[in-house]
py3Dmol code that shows the C-alpha trace and the ligand (Angstrom):
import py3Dmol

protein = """\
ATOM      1  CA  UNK A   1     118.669  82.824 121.575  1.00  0.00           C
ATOM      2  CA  UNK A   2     120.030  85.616 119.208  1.00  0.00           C
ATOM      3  CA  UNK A   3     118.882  89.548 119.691  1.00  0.00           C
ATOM      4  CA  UNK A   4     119.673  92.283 117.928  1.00  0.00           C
ATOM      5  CA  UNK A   5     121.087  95.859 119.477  1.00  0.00           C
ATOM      6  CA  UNK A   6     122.246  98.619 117.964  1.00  0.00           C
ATOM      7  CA  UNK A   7     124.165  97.079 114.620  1.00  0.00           C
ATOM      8  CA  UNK A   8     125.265  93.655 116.573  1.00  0.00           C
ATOM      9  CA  UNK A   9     123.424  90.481 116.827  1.00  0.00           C
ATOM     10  CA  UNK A  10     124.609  89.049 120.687  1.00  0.00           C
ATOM     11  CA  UNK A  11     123.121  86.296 122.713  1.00  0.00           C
ATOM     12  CA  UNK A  12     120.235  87.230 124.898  1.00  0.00           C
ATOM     13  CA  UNK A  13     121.964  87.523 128.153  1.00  0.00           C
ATOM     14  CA  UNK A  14     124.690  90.032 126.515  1.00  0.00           C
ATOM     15  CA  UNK A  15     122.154  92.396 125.423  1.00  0.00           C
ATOM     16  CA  UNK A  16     122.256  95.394 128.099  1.00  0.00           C
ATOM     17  CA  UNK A  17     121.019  99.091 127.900  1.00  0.00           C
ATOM     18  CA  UNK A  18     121.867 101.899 130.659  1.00  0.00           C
ATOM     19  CA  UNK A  19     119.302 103.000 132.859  1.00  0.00           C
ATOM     20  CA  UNK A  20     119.437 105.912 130.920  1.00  0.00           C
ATOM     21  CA  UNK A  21     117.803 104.642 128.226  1.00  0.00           C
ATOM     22  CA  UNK A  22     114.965 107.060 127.649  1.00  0.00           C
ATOM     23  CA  UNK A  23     112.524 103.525 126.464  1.00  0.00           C
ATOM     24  CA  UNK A  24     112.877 103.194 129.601  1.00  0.00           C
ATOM     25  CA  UNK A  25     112.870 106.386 131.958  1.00  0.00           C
ATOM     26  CA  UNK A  26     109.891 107.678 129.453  1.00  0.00           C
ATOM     27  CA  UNK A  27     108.565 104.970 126.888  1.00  0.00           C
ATOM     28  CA  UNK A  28     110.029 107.499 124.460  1.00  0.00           C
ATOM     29  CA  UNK A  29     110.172 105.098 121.572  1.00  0.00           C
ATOM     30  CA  UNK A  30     107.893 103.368 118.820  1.00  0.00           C
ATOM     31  CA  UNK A  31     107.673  99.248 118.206  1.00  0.00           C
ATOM     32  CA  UNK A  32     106.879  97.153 115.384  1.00  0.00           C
ATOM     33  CA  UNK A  33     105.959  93.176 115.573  1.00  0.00           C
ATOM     34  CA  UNK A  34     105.502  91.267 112.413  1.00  0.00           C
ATOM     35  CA  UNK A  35     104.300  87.555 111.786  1.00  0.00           C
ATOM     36  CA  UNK A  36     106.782  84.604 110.920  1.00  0.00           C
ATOM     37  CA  UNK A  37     105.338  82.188 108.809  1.00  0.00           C
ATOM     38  CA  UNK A  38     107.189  79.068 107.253  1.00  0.00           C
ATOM     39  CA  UNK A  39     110.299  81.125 107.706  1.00  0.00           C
ATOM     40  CA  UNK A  40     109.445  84.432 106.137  1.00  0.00           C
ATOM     41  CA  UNK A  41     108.410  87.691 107.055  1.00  0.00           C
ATOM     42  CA  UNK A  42     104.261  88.088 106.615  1.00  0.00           C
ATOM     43  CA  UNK A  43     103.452  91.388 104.814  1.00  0.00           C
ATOM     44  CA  UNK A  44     106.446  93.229 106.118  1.00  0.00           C
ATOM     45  CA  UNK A  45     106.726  96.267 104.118  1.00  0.00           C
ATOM     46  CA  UNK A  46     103.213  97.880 106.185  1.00  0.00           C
ATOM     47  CA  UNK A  47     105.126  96.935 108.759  1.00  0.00           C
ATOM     48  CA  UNK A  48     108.016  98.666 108.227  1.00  0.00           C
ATOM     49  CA  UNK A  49     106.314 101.680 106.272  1.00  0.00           C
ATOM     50  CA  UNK A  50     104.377 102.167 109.299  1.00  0.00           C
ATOM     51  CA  UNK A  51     107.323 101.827 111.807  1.00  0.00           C
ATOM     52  CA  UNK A  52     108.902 104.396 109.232  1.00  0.00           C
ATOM     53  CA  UNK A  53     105.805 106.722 109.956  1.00  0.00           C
ATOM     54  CA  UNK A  54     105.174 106.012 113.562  1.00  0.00           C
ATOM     55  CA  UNK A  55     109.169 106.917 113.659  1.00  0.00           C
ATOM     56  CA  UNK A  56     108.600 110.476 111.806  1.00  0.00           C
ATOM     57  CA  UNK A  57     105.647 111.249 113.891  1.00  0.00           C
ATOM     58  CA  UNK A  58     107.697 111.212 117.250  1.00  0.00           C
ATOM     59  CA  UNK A  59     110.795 112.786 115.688  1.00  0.00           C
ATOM     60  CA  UNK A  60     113.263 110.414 116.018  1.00  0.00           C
ATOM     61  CA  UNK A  61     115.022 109.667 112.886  1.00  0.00           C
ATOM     62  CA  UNK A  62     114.664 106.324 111.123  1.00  0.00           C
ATOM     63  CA  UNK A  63     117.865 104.680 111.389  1.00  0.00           C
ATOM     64  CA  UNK A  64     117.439 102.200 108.656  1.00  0.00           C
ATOM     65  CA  UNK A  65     115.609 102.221 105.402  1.00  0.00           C
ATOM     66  CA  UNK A  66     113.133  99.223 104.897  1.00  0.00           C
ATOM     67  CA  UNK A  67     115.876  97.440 102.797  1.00  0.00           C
ATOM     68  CA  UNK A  68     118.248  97.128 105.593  1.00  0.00           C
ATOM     69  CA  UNK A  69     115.364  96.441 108.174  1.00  0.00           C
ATOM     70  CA  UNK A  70     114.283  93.507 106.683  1.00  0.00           C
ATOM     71  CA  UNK A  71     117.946  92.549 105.765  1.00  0.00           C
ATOM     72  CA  UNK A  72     118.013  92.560 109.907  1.00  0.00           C
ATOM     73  CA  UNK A  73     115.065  90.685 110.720  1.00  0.00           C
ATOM     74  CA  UNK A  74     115.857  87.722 108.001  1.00  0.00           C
ATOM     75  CA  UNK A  75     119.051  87.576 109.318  1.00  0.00           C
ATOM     76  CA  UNK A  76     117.715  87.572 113.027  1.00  0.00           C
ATOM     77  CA  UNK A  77     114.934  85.163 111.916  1.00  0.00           C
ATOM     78  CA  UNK A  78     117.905  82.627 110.231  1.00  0.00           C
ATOM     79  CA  UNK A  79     119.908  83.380 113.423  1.00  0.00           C
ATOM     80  CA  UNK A  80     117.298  82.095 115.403  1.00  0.00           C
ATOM     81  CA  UNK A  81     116.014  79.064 113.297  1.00  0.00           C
ATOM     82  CA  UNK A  82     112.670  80.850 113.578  1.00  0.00           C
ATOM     83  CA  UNK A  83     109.877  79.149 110.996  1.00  0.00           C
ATOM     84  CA  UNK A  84     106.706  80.487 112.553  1.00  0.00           C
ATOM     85  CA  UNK A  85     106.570  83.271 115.355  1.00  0.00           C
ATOM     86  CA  UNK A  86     106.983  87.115 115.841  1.00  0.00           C
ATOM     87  CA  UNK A  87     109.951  89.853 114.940  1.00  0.00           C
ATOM     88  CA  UNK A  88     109.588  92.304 117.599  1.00  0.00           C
ATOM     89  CA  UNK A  89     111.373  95.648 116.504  1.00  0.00           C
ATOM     90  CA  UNK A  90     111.989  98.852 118.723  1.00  0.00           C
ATOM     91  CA  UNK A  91     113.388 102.122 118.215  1.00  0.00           C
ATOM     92  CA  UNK A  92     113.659 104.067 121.281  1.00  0.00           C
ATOM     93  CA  UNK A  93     115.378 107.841 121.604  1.00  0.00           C
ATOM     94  CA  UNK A  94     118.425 106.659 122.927  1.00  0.00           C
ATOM     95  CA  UNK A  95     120.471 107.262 126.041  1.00  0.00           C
ATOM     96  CA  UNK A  96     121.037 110.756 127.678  1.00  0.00           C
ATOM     97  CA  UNK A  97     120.889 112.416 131.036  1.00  0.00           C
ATOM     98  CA  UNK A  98     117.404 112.561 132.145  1.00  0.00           C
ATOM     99  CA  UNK A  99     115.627 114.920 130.892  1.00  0.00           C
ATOM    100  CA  UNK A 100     112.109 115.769 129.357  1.00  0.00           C
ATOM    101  CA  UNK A 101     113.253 117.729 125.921  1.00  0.00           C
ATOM    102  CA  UNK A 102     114.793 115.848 123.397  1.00  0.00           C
ATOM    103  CA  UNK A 103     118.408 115.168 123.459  1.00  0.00           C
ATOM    104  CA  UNK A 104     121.184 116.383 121.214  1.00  0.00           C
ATOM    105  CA  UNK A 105     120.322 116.037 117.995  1.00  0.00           C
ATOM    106  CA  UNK A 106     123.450 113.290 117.744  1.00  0.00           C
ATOM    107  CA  UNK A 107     121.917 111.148 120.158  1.00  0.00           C
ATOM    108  CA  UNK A 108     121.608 108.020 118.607  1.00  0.00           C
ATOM    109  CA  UNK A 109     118.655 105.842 118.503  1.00  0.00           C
ATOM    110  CA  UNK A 110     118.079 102.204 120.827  1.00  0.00           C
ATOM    111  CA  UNK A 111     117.344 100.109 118.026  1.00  0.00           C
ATOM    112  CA  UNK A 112     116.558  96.612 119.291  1.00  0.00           C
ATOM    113  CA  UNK A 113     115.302  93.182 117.776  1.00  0.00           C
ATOM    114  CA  UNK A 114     114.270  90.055 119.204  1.00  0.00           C
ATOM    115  CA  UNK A 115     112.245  87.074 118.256  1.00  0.00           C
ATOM    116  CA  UNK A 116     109.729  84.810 120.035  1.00  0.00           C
ATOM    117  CA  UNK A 117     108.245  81.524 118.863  1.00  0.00           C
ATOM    118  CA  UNK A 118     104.545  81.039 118.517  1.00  0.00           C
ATOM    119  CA  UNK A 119     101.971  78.648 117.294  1.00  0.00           C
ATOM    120  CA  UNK A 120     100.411  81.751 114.358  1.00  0.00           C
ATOM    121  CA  UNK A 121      99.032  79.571 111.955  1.00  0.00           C
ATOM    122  CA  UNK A 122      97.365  76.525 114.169  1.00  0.00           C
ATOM    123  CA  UNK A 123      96.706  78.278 117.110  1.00  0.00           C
ATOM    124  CA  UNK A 124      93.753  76.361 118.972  1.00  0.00           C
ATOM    125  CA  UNK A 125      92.010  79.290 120.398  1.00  0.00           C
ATOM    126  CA  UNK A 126      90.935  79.823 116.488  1.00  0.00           C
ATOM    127  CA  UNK A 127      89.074  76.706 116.000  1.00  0.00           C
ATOM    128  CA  UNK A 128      87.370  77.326 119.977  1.00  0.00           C
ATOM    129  CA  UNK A 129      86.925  81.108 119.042  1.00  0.00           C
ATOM    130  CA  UNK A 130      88.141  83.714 121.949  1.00  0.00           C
ATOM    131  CA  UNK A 131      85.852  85.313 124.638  1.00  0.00           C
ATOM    132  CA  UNK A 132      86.596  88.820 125.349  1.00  0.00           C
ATOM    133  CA  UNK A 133      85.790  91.530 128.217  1.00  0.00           C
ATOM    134  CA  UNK A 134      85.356  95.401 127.594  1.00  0.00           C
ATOM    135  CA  UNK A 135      87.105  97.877 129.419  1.00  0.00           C
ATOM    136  CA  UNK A 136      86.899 101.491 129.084  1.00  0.00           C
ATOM    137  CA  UNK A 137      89.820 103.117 126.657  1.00  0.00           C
ATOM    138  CA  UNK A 138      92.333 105.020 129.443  1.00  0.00           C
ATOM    139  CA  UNK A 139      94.575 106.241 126.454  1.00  0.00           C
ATOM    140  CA  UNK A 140      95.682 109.073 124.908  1.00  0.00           C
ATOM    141  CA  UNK A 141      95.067 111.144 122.079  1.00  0.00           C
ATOM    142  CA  UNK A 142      97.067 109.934 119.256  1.00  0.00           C
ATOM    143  CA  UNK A 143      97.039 105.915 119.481  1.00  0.00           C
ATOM    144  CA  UNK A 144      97.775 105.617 115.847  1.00  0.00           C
ATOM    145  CA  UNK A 145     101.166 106.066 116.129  1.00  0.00           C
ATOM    146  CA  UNK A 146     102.592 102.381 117.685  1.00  0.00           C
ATOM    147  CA  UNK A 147     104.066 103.651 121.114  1.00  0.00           C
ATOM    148  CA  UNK A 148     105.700 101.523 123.828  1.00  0.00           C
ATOM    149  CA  UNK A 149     103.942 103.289 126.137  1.00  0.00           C
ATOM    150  CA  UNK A 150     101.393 100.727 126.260  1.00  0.00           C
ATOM    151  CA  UNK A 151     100.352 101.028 130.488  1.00  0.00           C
ATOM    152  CA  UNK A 152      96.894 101.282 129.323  1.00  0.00           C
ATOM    153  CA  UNK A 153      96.721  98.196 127.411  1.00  0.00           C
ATOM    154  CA  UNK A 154      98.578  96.278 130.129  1.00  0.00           C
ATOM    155  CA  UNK A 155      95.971  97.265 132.468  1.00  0.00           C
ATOM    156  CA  UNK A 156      93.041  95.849 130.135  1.00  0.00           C
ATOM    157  CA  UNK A 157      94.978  92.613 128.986  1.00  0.00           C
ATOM    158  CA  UNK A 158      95.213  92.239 133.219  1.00  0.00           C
ATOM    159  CA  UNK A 159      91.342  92.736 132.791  1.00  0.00           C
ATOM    160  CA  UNK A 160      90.941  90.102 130.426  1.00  0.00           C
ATOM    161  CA  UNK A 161      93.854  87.403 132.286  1.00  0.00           C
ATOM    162  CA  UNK A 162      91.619  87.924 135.390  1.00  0.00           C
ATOM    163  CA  UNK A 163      88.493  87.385 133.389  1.00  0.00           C
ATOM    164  CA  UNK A 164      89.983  84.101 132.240  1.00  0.00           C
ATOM    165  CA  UNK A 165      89.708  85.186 128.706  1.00  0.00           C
ATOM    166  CA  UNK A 166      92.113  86.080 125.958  1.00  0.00           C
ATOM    167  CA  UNK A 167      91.230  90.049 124.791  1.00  0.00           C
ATOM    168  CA  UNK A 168      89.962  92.618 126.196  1.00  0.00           C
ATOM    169  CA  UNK A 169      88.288  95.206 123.773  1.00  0.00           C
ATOM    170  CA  UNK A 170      88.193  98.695 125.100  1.00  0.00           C
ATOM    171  CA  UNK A 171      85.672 101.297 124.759  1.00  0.00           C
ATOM    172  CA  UNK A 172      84.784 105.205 124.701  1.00  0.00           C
ATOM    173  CA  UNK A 173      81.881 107.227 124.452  1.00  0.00           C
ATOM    174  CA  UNK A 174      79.786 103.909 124.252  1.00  0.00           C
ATOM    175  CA  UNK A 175      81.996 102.755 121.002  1.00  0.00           C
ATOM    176  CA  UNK A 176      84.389 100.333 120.635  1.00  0.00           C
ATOM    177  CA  UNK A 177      88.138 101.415 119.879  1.00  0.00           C
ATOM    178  CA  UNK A 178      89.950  98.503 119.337  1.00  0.00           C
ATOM    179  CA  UNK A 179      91.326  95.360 120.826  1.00  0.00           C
ATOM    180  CA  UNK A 180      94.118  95.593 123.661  1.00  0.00           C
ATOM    181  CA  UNK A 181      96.284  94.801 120.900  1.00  0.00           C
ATOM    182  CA  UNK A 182      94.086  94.021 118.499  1.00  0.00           C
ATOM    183  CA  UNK A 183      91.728  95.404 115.731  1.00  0.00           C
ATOM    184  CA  UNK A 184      87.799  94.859 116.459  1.00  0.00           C
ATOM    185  CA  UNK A 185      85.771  93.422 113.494  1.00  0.00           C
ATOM    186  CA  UNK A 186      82.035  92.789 114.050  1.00  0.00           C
ATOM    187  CA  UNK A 187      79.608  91.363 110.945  1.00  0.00           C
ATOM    188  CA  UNK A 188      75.986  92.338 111.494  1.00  0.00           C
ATOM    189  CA  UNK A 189      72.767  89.769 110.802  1.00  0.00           C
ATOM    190  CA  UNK A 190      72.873  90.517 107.539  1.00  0.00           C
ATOM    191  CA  UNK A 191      76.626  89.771 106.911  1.00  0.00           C
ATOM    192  CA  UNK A 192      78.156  93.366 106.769  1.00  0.00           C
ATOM    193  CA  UNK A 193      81.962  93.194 107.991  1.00  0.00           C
ATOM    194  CA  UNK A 194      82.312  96.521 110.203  1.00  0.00           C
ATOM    195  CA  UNK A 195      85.325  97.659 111.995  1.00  0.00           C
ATOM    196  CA  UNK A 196      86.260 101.163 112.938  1.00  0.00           C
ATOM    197  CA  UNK A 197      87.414 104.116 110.072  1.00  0.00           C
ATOM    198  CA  UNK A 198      90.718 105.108 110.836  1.00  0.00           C
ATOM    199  CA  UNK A 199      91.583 107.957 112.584  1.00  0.00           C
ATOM    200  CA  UNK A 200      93.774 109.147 115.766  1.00  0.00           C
ATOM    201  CA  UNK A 201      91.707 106.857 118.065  1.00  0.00           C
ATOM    202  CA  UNK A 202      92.896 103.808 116.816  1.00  0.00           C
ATOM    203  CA  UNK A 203      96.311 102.067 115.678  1.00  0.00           C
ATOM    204  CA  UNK A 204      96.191 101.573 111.844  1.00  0.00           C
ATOM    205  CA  UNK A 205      96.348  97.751 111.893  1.00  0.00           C
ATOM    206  CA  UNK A 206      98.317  96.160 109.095  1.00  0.00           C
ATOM    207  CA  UNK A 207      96.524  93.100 109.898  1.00  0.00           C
ATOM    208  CA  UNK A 208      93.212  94.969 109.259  1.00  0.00           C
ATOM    209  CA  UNK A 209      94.360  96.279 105.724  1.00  0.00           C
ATOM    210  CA  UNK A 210      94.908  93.306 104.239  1.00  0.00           C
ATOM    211  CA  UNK A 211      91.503  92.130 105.852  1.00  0.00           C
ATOM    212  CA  UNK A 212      89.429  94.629 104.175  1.00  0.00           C
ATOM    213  CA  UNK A 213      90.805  94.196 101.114  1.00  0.00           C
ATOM    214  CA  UNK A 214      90.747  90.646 101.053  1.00  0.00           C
ATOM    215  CA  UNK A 215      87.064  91.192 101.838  1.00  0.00           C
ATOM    216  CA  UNK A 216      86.814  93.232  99.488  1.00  0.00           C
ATOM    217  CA  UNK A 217      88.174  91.097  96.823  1.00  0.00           C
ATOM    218  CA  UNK A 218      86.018  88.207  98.037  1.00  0.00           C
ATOM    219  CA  UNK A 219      83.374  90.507  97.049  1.00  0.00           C
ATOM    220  CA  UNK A 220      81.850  90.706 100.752  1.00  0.00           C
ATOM    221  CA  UNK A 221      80.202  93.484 102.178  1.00  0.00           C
ATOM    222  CA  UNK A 222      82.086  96.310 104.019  1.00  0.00           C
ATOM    223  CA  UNK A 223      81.475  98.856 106.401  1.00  0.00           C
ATOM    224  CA  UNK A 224      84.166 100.992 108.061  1.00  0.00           C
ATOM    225  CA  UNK A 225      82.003 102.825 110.585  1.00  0.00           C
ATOM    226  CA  UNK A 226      82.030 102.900 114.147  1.00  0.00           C
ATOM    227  CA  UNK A 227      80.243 100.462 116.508  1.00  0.00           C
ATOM    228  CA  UNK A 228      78.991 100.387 120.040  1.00  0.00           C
ATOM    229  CA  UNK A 229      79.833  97.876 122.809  1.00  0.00           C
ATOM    230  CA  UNK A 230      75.796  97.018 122.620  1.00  0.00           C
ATOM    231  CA  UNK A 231      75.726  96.626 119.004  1.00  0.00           C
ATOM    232  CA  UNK A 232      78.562  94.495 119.225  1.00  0.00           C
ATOM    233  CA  UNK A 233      76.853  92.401 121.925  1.00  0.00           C
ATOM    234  CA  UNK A 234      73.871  91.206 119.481  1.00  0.00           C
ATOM    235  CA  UNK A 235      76.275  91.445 116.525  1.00  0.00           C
ATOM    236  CA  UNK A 236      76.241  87.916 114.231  1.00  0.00           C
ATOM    237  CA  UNK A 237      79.333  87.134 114.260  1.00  0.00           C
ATOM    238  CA  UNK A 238      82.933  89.188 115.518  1.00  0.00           C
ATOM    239  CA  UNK A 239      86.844  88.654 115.727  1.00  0.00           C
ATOM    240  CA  UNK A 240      89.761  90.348 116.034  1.00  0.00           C
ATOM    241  CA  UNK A 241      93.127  90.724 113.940  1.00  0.00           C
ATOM    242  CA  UNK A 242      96.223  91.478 114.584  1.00  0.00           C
ATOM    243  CA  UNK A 243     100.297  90.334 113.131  1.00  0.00           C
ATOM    244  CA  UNK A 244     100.232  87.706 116.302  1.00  0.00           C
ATOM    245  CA  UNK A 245      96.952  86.366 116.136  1.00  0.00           C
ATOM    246  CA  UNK A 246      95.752  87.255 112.066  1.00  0.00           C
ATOM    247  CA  UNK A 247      92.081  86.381 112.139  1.00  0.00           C
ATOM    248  CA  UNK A 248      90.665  85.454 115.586  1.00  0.00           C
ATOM    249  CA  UNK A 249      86.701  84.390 116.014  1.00  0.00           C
ATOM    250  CA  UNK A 250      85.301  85.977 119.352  1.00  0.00           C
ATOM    251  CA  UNK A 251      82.230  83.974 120.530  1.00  0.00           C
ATOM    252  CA  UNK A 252      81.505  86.001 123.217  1.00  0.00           C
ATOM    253  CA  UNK A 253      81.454  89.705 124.373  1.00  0.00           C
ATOM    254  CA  UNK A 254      81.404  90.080 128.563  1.00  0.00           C
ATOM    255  CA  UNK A 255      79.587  86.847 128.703  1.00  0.00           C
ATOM    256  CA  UNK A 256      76.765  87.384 126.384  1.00  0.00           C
ATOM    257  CA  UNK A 257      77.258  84.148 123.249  1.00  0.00           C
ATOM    258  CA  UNK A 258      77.541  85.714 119.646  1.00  0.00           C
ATOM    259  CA  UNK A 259      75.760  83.168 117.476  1.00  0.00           C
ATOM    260  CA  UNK A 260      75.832  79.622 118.092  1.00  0.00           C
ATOM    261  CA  UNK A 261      78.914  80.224 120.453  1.00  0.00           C
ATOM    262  CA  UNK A 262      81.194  78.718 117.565  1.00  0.00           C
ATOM    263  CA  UNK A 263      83.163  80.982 115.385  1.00  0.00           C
ATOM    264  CA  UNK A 264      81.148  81.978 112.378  1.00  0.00           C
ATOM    265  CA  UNK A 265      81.424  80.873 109.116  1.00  0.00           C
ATOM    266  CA  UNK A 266      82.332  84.368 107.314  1.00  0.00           C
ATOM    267  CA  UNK A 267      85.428  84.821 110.370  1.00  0.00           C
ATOM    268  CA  UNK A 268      86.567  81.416 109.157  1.00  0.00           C
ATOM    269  CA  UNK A 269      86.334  82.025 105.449  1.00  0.00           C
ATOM    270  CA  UNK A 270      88.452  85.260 106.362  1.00  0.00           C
ATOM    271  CA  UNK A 271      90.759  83.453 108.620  1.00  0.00           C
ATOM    272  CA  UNK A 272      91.738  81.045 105.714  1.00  0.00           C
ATOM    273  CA  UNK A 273      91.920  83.803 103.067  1.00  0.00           C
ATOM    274  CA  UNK A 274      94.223  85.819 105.126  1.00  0.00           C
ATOM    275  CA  UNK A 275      96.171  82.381 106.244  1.00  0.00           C
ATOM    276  CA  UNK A 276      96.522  81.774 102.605  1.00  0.00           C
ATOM    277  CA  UNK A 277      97.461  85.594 101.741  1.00  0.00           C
ATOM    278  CA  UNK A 278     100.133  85.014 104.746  1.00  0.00           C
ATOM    279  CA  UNK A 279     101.926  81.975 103.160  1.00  0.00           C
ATOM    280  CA  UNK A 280     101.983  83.220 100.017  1.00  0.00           C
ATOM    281  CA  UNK A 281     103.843  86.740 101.057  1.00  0.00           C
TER     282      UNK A 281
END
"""
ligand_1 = """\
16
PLP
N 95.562 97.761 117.846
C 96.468 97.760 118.836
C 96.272 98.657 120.005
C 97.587 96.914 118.755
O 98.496 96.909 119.751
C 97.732 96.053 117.641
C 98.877 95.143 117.515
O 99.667 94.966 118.403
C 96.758 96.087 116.641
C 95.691 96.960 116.766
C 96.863 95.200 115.438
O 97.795 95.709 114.529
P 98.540 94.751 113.491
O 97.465 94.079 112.689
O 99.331 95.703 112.664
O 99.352 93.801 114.273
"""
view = py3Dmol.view(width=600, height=400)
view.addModel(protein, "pdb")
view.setStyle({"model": 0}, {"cartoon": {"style": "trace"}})
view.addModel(ligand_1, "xyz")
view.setStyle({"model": 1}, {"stick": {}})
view.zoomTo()
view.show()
C-alpha cells in the first residue's frame, strides 16, 4: 500500500508525522474524500474546489492548485491499482511547538493522501436500504467547512454501530442537520425530494449537488427546506448521499418502517442516475 506525504509517495509503514503535528495536538486541519470508480476520480473538481475553500476558510494556504491535486491522487490511485474506492486527502497546519496561535507564517502544511478500497458502486446495503438512528447534533458553529475535528460525528456513528445500523442522522432544534457523514434527503407522499438549504449548519455535500441537479434535470420535484426528525419519520420515502456511499435508501428512521420497508422507487431511480453520472465523469 502506497500513501502520499508531503511531496513523496512511501509505503504505508514509512509514512510518520511528529507528535507535533498540530492534526494531531488540535485537529487543526481540513479533509477531502472523493469516490473511485472504474479507475477514475468521481466529480473531483467540487471536491477539490471545496477543499480549496474549506482550506481559505481556516487560513492555511492551499499548497497545490487543483491541477496538481488531481495529478496526485491519479498518480496515488495508479500507485495503488485502485479501480473502485476512496482518495482520502488532508491538509493539516503543520508541525510547530505547541501552541494555540498559528505558527510562523513559513510553517508548512501536513499534506497527506491515502487510499482505501470499497465496494461504491454494488454495495449491498443499497439494494436492502439502511436503517438509521437520530442523535442530537453536539457540533459547532460552522460545520460547512470539512474539519477533522470530527469527535462529534464519531460519537453518533458509535450511536448507530451500537444500534446495529449503518447512519446515524443528527438533529437540532427538532430538525434534522445531516447524516454523520452524510447528507439527509427525505421525499414526502406526494414525491417532493427535500433536503436541507445550505447554510453554516451543514457541510455542503458534493454528493448532494449533483443530486439536486440531476433531480432537477429529471424534471422531479425539489424542495430545499428544512425538515424535522417527525416529519422525516412518516416521510414516503428517504436516503442519504455522500462521495462513499452516493445514493443510499433508508427504510427506517429509529425503528419506525418508511414505506413498504424496501427502498423506494424515486431513491432508486436517483441512485442509478447518479451511478450513471459517476461512470461517466
Ligand atoms: N455531511 C457530513 C457531515 C459529511 O461528513 C459528509 C461526507 O463525509 C457529507 C455530508 C457528504 O458530503 P459529500 O457528498 O461531499 O461526500
Amino acid at each position: 500500500r502506497i500513501v502520499y506525504l508531503n511531496g513523496a509517495f512511501l509505503p504505508f509503514e514509512e509514512a510518520r508525522l511528529p507528535i507535533m503535528e498540530r492534526g494531531f495536538l488540535f485537529a487543526d486541519g481540513i479533509y477531502e474524500v472523493s469516490a473511485v470508480l472504474d479507475g477514475r476520480l468521481v466529480d473531483n473538481a467540487a471536491h477539490l474546489a471545496r477543499l480549496d475553500r474549506s482550506l481559505a476558510e481556516i487560513g492555511i494556504a492551499n499548497p497545490y492548485d487543483a491541477g496538481e491535486w488531481e495529478r496526485l491522487e491519479t498518480e496515488l490511485v495508479a500507485r495503488n491499482a485502485l479501480s473502485e474506492g476512496l482518495v482520502y486527502m488532508q491538509v493539516t497546519r503543520g508541525v510547530h511547538e505547541r501552541d494555540f496561535a498559528f505558527p510562523p507564517a513559513d510553517t508548512a502544511p501536513t499534506v497527506v493522501m491515502f487510499t482505501q478500497a470499497k465496494n461504491v458502486s454494488r454495495n449491498p446495503l443499497a439494494e436492502k436500504g439502511a436503517a438509521v438512528v437520530t442523535v442530537e447534533d453536539l457540533r459547532w458553529k460552522r460545520r460547512d467547512i470539512k474539519s477533522v475535528a470530527l469527535l462529534a460525528q464519531v460519537l453518533a456513528k458509535q450511536a448507530a454501530a451500537e444500534a446495529g445500523v449503518a447512519e446515524a442522522w443528527m438533529h437540532e432544534d427538532g430538525f434534522v442537520t445531516e447524516g454523520s457523514s452524510s447528507t439527509a434527503f427525505i421525499i414526502t407522499g406526494d414525491g417532493e425530494i427535500v433536503t436541507r438549504p445550505l447554510s453554516t449548519a451543514l457541510l455542503p455535500g458534493i454528493t448532494r449537488a449533483a443530486v439536486l441537479r440531476l433531480a432537477e434535470e429529471a424534471g422531479l420535484r425539489l424542495s430545499e427546506r428544512p425538515f424535522s426528525v417527525e416529519e422525516a419519520k412518516g416521510a414516503q420515502e428517504a436516503f442519504y448521499t455522500s462521495a462513499s456511499s452516493f445514493v443510499m435508501p433508508v427504510v427506517s428512521i429509529d425503528g419506525r418502517t418508511l414505506g413498504d420497508g424496501r427502498p423506494g422507487p424515486l431513491t432508486r431511480r436517483l441512485r442509478d442516475l447518479y451511478l450513471e453520472m459517476a461512470r461517466a465523469s
